[in-house]
PQR file of N, CA, C, O and H, with PARSE charges and radii, in Angstrom:
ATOM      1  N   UNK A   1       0.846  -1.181   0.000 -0.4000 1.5000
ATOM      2  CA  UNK A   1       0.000   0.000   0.000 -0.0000 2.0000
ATOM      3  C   UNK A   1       0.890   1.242   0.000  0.5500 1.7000
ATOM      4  O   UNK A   1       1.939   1.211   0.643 -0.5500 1.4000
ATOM      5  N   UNK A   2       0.506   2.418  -0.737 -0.4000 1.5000
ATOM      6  CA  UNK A   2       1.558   3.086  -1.459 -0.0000 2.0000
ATOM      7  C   UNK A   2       0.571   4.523  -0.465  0.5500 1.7000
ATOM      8  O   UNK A   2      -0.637   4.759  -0.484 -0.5500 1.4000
ATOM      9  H   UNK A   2      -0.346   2.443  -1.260  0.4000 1.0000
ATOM     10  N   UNK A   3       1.588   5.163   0.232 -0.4000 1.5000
ATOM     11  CA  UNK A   3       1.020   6.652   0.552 -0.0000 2.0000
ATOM     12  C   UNK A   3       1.039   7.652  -0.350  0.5500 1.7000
ATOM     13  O   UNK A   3       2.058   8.010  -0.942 -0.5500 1.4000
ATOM     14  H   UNK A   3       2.570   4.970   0.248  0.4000 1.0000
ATOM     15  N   UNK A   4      -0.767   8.448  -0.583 -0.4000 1.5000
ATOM     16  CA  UNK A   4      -0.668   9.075  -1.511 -0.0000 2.0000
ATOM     17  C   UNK A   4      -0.245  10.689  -1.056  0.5500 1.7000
ATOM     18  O   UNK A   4      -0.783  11.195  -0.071 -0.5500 1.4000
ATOM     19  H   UNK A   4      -1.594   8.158  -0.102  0.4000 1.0000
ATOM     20  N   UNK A   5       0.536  11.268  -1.685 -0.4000 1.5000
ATOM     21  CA  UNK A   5       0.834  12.586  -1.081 -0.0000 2.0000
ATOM     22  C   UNK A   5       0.020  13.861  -0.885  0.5500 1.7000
ATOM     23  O   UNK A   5      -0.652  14.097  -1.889 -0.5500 1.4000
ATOM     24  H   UNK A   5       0.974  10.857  -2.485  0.4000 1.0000
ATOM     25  N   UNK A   6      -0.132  14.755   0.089 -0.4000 1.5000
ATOM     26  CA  UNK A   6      -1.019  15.522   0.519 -0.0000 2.0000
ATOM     27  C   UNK A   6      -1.063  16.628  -0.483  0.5500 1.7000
ATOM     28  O   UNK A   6      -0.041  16.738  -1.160 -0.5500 1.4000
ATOM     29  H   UNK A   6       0.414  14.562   0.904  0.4000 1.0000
ATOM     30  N   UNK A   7      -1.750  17.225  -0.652 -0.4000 1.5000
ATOM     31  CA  UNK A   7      -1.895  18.435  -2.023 -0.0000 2.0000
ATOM     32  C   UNK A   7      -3.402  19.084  -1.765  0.5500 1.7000
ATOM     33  O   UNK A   7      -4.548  18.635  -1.780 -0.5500 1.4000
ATOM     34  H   UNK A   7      -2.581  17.136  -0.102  0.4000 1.0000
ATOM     35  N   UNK A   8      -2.651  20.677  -1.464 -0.4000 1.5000
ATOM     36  CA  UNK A   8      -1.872  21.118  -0.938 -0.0000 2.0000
ATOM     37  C   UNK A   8      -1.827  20.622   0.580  0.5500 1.7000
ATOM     38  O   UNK A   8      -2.682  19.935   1.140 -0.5500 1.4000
ATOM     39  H   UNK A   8      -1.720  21.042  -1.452  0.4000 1.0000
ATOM     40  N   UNK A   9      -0.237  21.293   1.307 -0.4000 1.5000
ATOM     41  CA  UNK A   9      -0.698  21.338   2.415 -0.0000 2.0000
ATOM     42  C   UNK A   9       0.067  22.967   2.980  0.5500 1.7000
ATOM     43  O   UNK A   9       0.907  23.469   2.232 -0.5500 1.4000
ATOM     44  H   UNK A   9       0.457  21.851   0.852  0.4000 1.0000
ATOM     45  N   UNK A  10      -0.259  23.612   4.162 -0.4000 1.5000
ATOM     46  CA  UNK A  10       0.091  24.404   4.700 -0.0000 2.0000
ATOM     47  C   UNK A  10       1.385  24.477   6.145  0.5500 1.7000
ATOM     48  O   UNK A  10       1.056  23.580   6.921 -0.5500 1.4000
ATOM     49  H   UNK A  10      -0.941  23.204   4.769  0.4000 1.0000
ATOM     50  N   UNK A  11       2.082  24.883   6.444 -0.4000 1.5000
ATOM     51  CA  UNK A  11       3.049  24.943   7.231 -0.0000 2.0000
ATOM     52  C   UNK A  11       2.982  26.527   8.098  0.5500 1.7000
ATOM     53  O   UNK A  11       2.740  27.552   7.460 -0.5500 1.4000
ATOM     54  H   UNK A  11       2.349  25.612   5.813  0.4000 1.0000
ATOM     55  N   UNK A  12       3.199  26.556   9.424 -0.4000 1.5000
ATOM     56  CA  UNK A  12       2.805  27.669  10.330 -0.0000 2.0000
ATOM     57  C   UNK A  12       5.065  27.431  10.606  0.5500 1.7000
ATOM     58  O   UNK A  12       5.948  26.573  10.599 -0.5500 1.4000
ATOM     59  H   UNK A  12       3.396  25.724   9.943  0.4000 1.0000
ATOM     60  N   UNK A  13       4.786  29.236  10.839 -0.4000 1.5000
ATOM     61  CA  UNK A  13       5.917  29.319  11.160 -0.0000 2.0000
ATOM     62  C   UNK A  13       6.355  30.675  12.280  0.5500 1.7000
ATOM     63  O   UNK A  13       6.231  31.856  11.955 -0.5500 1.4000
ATOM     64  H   UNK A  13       4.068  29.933  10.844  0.4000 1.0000
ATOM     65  N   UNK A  14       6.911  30.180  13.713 -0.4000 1.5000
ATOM     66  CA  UNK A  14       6.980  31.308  13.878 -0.0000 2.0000
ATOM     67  C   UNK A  14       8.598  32.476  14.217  0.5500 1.7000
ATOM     68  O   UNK A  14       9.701  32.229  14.705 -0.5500 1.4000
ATOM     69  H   UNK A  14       7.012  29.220  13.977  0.4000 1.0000
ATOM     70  N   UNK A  15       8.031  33.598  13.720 -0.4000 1.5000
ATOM     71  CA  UNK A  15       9.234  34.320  13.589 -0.0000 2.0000
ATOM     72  C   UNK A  15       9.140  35.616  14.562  0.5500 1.7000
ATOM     73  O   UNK A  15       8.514  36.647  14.318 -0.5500 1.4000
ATOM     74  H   UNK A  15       7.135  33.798  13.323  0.4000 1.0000
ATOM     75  N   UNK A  16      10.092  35.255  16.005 -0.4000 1.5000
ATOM     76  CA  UNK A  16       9.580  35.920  16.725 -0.0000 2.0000
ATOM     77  C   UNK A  16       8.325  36.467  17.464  0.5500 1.7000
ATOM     78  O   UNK A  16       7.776  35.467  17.926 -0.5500 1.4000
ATOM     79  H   UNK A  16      10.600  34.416  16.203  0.4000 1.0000
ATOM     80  N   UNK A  17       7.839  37.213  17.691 -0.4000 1.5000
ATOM     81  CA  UNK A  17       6.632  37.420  17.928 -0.0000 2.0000
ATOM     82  C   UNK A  17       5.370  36.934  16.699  0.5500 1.7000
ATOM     83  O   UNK A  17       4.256  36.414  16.751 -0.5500 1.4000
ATOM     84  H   UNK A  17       8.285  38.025  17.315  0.4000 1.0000
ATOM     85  N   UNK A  18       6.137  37.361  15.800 -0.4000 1.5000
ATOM     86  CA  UNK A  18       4.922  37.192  14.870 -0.0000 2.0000
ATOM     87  C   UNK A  18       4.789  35.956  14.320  0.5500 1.7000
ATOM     88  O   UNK A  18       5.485  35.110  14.883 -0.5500 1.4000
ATOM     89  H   UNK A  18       7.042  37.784  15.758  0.4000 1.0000
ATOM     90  N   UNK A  19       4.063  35.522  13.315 -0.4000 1.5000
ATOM     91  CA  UNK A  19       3.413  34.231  12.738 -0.0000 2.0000
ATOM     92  C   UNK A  19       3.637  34.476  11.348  0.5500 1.7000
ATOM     93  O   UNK A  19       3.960  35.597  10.955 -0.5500 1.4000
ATOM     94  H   UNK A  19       3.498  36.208  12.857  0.4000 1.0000
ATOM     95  N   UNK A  20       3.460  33.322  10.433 -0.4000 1.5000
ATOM     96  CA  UNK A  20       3.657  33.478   8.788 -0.0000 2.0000
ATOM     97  C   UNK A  20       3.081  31.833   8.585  0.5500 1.7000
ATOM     98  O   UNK A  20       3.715  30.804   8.816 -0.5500 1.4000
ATOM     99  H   UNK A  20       3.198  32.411  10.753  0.4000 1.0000
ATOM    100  N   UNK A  21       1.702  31.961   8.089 -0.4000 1.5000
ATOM    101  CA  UNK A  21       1.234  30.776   6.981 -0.0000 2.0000
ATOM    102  C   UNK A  21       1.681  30.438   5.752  0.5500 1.7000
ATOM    103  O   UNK A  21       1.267  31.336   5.019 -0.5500 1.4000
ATOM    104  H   UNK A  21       1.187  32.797   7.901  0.4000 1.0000
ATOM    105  N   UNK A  22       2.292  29.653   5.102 -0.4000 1.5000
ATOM    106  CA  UNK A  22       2.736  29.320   3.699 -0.0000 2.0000
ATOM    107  C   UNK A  22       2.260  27.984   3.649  0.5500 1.7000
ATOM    108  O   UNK A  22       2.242  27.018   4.411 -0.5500 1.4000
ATOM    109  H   UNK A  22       2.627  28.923   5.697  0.4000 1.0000
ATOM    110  N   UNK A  23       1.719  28.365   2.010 -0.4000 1.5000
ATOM    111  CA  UNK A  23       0.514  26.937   1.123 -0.0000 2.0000
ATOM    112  C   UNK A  23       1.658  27.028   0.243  0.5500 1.7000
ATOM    113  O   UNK A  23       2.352  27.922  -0.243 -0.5500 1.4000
ATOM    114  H   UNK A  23       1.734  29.150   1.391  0.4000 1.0000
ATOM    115  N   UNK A  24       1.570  25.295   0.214 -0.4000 1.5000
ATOM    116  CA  UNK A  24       2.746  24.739  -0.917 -0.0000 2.0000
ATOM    117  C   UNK A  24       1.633  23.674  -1.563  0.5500 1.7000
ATOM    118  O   UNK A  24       0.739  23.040  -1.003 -0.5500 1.4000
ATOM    119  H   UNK A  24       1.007  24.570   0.609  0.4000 1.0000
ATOM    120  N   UNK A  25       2.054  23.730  -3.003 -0.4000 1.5000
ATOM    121  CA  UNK A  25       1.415  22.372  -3.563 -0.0000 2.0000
ATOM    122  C   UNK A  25       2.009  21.762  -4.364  0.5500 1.7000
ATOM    123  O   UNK A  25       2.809  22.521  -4.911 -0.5500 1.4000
ATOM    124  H   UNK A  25       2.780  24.245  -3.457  0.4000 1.0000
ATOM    125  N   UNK A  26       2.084  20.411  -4.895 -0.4000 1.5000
ATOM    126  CA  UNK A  26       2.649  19.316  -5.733 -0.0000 2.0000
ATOM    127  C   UNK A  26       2.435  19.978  -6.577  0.5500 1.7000
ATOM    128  O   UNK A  26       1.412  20.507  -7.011 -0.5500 1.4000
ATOM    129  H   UNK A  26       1.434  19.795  -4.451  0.4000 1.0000
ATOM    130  N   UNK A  27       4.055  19.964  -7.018 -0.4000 1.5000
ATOM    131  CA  UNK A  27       4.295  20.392  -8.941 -0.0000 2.0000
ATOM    132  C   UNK A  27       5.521  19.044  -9.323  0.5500 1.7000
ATOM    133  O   UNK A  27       6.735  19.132  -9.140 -0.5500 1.4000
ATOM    134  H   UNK A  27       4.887  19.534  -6.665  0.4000 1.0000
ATOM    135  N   UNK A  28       4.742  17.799  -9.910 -0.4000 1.5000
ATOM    136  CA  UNK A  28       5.599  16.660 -10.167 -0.0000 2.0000
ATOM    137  C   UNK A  28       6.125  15.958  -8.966  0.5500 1.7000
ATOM    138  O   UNK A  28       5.312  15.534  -8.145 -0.5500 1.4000
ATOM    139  H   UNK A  28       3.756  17.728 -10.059  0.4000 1.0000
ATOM    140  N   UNK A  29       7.255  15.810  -8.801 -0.4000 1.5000
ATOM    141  CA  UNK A  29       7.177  15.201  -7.509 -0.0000 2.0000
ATOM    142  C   UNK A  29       7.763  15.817  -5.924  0.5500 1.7000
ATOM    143  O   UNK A  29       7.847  15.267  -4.825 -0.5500 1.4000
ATOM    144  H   UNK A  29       7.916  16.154  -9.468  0.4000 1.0000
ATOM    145  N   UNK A  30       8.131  17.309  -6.434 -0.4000 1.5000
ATOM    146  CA  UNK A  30       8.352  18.115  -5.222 -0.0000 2.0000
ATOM    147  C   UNK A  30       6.699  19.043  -4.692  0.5500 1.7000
ATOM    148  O   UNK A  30       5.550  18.914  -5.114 -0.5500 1.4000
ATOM    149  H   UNK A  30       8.063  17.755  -7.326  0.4000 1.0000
ATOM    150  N   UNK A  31       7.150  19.739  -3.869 -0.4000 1.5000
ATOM    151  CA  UNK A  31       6.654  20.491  -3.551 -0.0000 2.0000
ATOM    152  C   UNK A  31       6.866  22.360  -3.818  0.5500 1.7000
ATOM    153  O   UNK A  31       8.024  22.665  -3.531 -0.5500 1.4000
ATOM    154  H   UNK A  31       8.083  19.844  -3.526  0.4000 1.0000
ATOM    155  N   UNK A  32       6.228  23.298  -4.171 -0.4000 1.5000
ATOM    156  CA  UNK A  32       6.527  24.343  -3.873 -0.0000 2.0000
ATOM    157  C   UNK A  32       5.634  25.405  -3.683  0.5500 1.7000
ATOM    158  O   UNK A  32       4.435  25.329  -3.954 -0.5500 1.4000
ATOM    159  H   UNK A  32       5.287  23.050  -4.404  0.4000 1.0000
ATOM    160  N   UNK A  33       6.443  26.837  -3.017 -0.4000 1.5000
ATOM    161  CA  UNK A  33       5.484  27.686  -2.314 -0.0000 2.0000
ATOM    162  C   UNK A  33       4.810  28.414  -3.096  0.5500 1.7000
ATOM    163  O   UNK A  33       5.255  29.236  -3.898 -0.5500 1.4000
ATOM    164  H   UNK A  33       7.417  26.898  -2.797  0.4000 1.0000
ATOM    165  N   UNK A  34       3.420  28.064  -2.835 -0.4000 1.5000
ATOM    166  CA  UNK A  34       2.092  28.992  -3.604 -0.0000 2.0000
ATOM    167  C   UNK A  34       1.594  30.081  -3.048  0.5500 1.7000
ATOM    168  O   UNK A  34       1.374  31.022  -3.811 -0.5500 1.4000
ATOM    169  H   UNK A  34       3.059  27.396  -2.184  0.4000 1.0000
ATOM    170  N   UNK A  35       1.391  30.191  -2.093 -0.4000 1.5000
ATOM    171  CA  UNK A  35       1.312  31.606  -1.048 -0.0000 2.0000
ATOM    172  C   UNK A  35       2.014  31.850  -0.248  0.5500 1.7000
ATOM    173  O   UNK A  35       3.037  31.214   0.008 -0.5500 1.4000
ATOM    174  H   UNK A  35       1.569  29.426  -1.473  0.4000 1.0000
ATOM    175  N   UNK A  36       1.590  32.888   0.358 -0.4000 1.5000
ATOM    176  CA  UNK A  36       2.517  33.423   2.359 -0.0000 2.0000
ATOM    177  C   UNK A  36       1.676  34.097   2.745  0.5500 1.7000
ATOM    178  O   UNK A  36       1.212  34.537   1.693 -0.5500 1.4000
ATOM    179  H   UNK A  36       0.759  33.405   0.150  0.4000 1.0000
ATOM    180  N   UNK A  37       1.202  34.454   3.414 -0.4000 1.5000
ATOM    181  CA  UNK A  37       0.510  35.310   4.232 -0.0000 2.0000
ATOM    182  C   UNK A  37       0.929  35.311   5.989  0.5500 1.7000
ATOM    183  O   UNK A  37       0.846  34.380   6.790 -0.5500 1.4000
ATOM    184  H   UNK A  37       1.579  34.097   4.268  0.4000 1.0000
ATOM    185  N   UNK A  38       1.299  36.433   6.155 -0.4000 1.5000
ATOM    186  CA  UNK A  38       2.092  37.475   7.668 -0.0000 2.0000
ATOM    187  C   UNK A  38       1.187  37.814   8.089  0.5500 1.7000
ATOM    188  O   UNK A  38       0.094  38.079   7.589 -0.5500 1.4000
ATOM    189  H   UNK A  38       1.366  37.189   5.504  0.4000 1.0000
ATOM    190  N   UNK A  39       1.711  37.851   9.463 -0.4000 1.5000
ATOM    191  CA  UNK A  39       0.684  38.472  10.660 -0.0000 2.0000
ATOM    192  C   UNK A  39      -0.173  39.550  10.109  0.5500 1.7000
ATOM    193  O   UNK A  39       0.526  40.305   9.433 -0.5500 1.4000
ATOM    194  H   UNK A  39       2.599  37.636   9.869  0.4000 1.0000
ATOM    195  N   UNK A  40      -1.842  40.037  10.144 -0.4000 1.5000
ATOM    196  CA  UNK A  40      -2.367  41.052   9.511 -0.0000 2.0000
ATOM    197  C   UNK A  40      -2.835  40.504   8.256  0.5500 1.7000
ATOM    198  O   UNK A  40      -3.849  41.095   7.885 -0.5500 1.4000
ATOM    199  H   UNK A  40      -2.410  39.424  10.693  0.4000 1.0000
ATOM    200  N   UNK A  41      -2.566  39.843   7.690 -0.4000 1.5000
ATOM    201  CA  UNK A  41      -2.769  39.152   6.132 -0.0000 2.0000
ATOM    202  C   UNK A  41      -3.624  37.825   6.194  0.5500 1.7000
ATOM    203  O   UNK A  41      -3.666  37.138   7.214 -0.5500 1.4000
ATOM    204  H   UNK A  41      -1.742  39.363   7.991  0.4000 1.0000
ATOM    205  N   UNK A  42      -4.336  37.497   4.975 -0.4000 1.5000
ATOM    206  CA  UNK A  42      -5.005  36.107   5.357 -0.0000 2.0000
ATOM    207  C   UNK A  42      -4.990  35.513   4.121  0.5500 1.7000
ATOM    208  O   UNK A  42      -5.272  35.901   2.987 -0.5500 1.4000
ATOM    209  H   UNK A  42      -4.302  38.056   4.146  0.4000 1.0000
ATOM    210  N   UNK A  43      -4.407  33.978   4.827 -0.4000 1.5000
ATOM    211  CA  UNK A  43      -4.565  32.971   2.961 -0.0000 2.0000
ATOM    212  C   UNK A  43      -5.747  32.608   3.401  0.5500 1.7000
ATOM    213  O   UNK A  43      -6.416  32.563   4.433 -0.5500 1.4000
ATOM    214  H   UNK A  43      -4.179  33.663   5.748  0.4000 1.0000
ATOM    215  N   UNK A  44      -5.793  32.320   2.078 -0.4000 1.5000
ATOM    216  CA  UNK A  44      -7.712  31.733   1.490 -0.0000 2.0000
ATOM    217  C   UNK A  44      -7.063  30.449   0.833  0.5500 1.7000
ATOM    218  O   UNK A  44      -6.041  30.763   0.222 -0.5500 1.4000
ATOM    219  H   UNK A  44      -5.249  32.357   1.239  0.4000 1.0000
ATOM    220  N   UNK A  45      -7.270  29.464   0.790 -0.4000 1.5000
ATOM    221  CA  UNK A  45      -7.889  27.859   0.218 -0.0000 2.0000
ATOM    222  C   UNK A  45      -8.931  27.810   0.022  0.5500 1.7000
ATOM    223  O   UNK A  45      -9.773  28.154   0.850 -0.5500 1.4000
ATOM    224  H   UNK A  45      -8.100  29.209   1.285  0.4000 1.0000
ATOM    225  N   UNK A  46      -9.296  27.209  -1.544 -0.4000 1.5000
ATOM    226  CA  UNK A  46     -10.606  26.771  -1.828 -0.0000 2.0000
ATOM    227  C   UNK A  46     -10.415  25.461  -2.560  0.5500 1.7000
ATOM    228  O   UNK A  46     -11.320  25.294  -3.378 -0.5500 1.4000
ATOM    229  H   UNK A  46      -8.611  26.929  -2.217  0.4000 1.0000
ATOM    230  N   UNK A  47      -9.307  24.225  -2.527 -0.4000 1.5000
ATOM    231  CA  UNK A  47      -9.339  23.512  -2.501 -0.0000 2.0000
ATOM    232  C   UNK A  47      -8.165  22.538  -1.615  0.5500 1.7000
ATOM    233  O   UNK A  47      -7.147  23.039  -1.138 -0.5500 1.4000
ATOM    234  H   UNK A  47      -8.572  24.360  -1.863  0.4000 1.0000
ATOM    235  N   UNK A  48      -8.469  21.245  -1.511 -0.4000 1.5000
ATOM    236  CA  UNK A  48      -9.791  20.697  -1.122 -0.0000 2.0000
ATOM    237  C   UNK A  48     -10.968  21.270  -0.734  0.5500 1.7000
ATOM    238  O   UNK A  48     -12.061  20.953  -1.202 -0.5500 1.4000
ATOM    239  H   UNK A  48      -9.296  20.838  -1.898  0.4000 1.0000
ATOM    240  N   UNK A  49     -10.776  22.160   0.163 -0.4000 1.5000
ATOM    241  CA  UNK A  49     -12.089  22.624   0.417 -0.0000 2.0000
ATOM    242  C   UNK A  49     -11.896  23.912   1.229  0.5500 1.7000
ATOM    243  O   UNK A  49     -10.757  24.119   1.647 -0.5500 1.4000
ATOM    244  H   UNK A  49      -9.887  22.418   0.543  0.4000 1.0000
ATOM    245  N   UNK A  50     -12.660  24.623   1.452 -0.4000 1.5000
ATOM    246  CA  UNK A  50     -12.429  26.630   1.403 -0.0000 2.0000
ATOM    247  C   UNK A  50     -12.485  26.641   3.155  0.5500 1.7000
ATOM    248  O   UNK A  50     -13.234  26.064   3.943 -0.5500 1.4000
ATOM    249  H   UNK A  50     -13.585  24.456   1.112  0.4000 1.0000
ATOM    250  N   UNK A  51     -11.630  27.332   3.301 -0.4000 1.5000
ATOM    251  CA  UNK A  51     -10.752  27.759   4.471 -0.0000 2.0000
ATOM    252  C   UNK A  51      -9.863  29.628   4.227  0.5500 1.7000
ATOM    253  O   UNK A  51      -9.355  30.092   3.207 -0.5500 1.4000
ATOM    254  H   UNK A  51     -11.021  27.801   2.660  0.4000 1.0000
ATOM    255  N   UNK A  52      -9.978  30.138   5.356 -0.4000 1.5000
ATOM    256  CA  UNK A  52      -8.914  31.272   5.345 -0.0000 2.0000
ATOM    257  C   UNK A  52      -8.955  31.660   6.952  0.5500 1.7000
ATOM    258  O   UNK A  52      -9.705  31.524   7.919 -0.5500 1.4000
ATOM    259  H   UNK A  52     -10.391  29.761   6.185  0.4000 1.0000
ATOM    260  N   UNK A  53      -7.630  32.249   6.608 -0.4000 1.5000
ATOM    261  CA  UNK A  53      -7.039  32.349   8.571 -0.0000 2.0000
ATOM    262  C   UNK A  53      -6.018  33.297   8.188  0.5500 1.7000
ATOM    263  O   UNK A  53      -5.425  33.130   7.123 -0.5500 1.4000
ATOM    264  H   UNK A  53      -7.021  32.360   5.823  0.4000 1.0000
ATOM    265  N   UNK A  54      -5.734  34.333   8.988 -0.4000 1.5000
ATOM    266  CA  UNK A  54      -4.776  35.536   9.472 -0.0000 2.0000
ATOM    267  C   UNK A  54      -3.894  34.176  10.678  0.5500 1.7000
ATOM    268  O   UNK A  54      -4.299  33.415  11.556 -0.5500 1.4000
ATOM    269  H   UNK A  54      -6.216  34.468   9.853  0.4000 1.0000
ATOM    270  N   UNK A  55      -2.732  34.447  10.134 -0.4000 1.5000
ATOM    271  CA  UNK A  55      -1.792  33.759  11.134 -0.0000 2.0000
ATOM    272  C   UNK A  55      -1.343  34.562  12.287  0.5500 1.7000
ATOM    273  O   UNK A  55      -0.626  34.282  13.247 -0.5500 1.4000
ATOM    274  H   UNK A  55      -2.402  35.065   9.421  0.4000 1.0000
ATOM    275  N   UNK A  56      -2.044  35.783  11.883 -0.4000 1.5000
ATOM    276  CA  UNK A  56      -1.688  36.280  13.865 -0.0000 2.0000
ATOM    277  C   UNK A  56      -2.794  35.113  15.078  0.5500 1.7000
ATOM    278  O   UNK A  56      -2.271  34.665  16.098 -0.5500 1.4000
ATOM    279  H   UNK A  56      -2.627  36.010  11.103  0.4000 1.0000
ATOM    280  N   UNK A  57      -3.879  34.876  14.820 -0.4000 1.5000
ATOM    281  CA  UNK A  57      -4.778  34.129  15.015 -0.0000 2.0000
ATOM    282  C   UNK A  57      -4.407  33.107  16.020  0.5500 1.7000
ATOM    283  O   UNK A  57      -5.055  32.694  16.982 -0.5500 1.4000
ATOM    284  H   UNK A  57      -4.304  35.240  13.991  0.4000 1.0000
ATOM    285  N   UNK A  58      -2.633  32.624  15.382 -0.4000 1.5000
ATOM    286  CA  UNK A  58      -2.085  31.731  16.178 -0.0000 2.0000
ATOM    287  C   UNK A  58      -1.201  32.106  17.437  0.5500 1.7000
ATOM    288  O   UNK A  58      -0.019  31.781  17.558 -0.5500 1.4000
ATOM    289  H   UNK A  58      -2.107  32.960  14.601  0.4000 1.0000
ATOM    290  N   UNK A  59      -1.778  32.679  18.161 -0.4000 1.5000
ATOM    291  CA  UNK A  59      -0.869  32.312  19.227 -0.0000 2.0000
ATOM    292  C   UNK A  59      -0.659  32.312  20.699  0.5500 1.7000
ATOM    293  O   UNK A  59       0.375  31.843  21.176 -0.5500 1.4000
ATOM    294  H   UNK A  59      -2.738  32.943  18.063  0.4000 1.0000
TER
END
């Protein structure tokens, strides 16, 4: 049984006080970064399925 890989997925990062969301998605068999959105800012996903969040949110 073969794991199928996640697409997209998102990664939280924090830098100092503040926060930073980045969406990466499968291009062949890596991954790379499709958005960023910083504290004050908000990514939106609408697939798989619709989501958005300000990464100040986190913490």
């Amino acid at each position: 049984m073969s794991a199928a890989p996640l697409e997209p997925y998102s990664s939280h990062e924090q830098d100092g006080d503040s926060h930073s969301l980045r969406l990466h998605r499968l291009d062949g068999a890596h991954y790379v970064e499709d958005a960023v959105a910083k504290a004050g800012e908000t990514l939106s996903v609408s697939e798989p399925f619709r989501w958005a969040m300000d990464p100040s949110a986190l913490r």
